[in-house]
C-alpha positions in Angstrom: 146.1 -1.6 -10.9 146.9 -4.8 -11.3 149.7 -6.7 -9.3 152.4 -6.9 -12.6 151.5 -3.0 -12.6 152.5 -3.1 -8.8 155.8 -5.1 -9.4 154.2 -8.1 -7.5 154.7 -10.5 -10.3 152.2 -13.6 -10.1 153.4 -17.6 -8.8 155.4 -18.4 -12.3 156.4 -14.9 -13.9 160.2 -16.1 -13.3 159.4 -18.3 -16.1 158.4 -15.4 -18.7 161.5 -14.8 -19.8 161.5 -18.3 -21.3 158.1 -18.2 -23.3 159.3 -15.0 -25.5 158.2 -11.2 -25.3 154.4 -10.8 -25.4 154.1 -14.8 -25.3 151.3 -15.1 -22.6 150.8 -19.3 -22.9 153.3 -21.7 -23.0 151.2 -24.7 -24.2 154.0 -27.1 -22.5 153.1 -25.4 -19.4 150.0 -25.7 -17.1 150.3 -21.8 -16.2 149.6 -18.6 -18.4 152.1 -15.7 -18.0 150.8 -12.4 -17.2 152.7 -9.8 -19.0 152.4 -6.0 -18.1 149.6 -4.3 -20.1 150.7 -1.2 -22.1 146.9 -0.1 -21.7 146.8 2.7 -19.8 144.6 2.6 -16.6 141.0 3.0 -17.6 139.8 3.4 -13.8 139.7 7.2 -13.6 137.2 7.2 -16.9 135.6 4.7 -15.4 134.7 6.5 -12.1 134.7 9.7 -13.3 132.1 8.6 -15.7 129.8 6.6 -12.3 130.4 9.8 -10.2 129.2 12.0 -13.0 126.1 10.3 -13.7 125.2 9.2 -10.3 125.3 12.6 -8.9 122.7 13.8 -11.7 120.5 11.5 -11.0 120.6 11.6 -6.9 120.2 15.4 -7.5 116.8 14.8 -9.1 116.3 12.2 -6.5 116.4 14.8 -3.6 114.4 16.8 -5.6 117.2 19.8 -6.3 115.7 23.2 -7.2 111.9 21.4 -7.7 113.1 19.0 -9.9 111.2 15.7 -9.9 111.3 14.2 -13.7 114.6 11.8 -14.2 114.5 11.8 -18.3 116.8 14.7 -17.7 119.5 11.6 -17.2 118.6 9.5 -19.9 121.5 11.7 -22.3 124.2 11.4 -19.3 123.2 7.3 -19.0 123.3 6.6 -22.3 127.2 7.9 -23.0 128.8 8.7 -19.7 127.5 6.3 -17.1 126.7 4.1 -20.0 129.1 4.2 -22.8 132.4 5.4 -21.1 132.1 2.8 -18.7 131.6 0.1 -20.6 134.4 1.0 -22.5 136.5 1.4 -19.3 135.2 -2.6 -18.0 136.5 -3.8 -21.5 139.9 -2.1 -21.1 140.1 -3.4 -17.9 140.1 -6.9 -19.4 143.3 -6.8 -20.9 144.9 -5.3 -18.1 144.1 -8.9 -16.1 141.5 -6.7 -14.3 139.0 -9.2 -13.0 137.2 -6.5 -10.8 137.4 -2.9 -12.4 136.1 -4.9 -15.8 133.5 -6.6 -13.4 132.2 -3.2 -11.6 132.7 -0.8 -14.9 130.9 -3.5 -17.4 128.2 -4.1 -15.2 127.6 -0.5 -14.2 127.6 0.9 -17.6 124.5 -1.3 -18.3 123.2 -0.6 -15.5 122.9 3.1 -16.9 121.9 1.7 -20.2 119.1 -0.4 -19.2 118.0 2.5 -16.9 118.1 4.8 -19.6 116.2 2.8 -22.0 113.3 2.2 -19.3 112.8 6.2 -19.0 113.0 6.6 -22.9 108.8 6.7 -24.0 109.9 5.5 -27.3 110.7 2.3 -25.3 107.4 1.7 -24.6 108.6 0.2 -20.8 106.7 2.7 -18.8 103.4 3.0 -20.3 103.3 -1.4 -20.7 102.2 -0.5 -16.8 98.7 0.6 -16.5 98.7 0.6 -13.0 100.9 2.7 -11.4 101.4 0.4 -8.3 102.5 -2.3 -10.8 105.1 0.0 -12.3 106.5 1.0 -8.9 106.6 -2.7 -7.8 108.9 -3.2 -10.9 111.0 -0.5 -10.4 111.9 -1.9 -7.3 112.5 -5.2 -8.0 114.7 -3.8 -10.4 115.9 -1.8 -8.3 116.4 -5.0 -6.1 118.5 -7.1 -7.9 121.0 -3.9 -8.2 121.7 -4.1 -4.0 122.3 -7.8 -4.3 124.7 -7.4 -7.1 126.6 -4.4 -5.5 126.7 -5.9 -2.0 128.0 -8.8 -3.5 131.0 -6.9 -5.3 131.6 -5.2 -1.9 133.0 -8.5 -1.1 135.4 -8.3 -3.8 136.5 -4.4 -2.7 137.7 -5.8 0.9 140.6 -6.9 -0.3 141.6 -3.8 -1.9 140.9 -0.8 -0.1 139.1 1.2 2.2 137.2 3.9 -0.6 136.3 1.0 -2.5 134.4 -0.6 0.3 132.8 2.9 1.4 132.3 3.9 -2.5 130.3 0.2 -2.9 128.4 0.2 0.9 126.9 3.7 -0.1 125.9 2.6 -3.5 124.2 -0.4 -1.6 122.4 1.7 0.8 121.1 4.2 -2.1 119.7 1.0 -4.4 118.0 -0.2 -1.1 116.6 3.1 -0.3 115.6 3.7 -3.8 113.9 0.2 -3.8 112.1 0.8 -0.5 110.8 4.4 -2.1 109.2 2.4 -4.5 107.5 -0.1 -2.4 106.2 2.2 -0.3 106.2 5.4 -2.3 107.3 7.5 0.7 109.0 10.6 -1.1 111.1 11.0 2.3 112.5 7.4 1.4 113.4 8.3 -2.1 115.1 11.7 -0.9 117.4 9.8 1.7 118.3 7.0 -1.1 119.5 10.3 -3.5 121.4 11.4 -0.5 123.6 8.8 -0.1 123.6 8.7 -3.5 125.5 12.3 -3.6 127.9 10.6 -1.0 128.5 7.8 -3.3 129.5 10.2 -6.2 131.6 12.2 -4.0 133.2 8.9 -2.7 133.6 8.0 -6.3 135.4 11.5 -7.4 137.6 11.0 -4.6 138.3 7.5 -6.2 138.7 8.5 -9.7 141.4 11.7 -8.8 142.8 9.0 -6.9 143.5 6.9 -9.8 144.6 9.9 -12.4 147.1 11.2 -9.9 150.1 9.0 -10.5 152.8 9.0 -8.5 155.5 9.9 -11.3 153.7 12.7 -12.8 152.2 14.1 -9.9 153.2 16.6 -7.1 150.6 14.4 -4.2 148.6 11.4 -4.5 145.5 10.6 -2.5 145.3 7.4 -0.5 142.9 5.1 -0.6 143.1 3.6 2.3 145.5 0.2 2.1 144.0 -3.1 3.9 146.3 -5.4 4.7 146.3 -8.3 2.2 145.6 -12.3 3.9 149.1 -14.2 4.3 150.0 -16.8 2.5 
């Protein structure tokens, strides 16, 4: 939610009023006005849609019931982790949403791209003849995906405490997941798909967090407040 949404108006929304309704710049001023969105909050999609698609593929990961092929995913990456996210990052940006459109937009191509790199038709896998070379490259990619996550766990400290476990689990599974590649140790790649079932369970917790509003629902869940720097 965003801190209009939370009735913690930003330095300068006294001075709305005077701009007109739905009037966000006031070119005589060196401020813009943030106005309440009348977008409803796209964060439950959003993580319902991670959760979903990250538990799938974690389930394969820890080899569930003999199952050891990913392409299985590639249908659930493509609209649910992919699609529905992205969406719910490009909703977010209206809503003055700097972190949910962040996290959602880059996640859902994070499923895209990994869906297209299991799709033969692609052409991605089979570029590698050697299959040390394609294991290498899945986990560089896989690589670059811990950086960017730890470095949005920075950006989750100031907001809660199931953000910051949601984001340190989903480092820990890209690391894992990375290190299983490197040194194609199965044992590697099972512990990386557990945490990744933590990180979708973290994540559902999130997302009925998010769809249970207070004025339509009996309970809410807490997500753990942090207590914001003072001015």
């Amino acid at each position: 939610m965003t801190d209009v949404e939370k009735g913690n108006a930003p330095a300068g929304a006294s001075h709305a009023a005077n701009n007109g309704p739905g009037q966000l710049w006031d070119p005589s001023r060196s401020y813009a006005v943030r106005q309440p969105s009348r977008i409803a909050n796209p964060g439950a999609l959003g993580l319902f849609s991670f959760a979903s698609t990250t538990l799938l593929l974690s389930f394969i990961n820890v080899q569930t019931r003999g199952v050891t092929e990913p392409n299985v995913v590639v249908g659930m990456a493509i609209f649910v982790g992919g699609l529905a996210q992205l969406l719910a990052g490009m909703w977010e940006f209206p809503r003055g949403n700097v972190f949910g459109c962040t996290a959602f937009t880059s996640y859902g191509a994070f499923w895209m791209s990994y869906a297209t790199i299991l799709i033969p038709s692609s052409g991605i896998l089979t570029a590698y003849t050697n299959p040390d070379d394609l294991s290498n490259a899945l986990g560089l990619y896989l690589i670059i995906w811990f950086i960017f996550t730890t470095l949005l766990l920075f950006g989750a400290i100031r907001r809660n405490i199931s953000f910051c476990l949601l984001l340190g689990f989903l480092s820990l599974t890209f690391l894992l997941l990375a290190c299983g590649e490197f040194t194609g140790k199965v044992k590697v790649t099972k512990a990386g798909g557990g945490f990744g079932i933590v990180t979708a369970i973290v994540a559902y917790y999130c997302a009925v967090s998010e769809l249970m509003i207070l004025e339509e629902s009996y309970f809410t869940l807490p997500l753990g407040s942090i207590r914001k720097r003072s001015e």
